[in-house]
N, C-alpha and C positions, 0 to 999 in steps of 0.2 A: 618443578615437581612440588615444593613447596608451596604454594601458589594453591594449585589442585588440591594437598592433601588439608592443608591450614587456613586458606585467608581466603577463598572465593564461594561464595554462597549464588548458586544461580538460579532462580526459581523461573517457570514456567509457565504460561497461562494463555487464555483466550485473550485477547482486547476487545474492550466495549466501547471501539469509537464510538456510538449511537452518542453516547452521554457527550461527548463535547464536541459532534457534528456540527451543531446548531452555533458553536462561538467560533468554532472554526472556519466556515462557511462564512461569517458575517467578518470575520478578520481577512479572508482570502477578498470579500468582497470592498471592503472600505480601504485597504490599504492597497489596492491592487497588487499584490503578489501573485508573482507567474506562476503558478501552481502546476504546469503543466514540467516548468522544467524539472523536476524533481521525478517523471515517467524518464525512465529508462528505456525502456519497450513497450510501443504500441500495436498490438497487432489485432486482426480482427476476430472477429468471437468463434467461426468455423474454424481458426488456425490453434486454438485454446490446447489442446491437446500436444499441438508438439510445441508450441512457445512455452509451455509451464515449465519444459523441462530445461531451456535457456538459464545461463548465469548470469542473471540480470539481476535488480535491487528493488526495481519498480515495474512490477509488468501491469499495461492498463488492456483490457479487453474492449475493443467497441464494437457495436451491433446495430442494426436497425431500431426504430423505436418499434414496441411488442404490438400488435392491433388491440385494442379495448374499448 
């Protein structure tokens, strides 16, 4: 309780991965790290609705590629 009313300050917010996309991207690619093991759940994109609601850590959605 102490903890809660004294010493923990939690702040909240969006993340802008966008901003370190690009070094991230380039460290998954040069060092090869398995970036996949860190998906906890993969499920398909029609299934999105009821995997969101899974206790998972990592859900990745995949889909067809879009026509364009």
């Amino acid at each position: 309780m102490r903890m809660y009313a004294t010493d923990v300050t939690l702040r909240v917010g969006v993340s802008h991965a966008r901003a370190t996309l690009p070094e991230l991207l380039d460290f998954v690619h040069r060092t090869g790290f398995p970036a996949e093991r860190v998906t906890t759940l993969l499920a398909d994109w029609d299934d999105a609705p009821s995997v969101y609601t899974a206790k998972t850590t990592k859900l990745v959605l995949r889909r067809d590629r879009l026509a364009g």
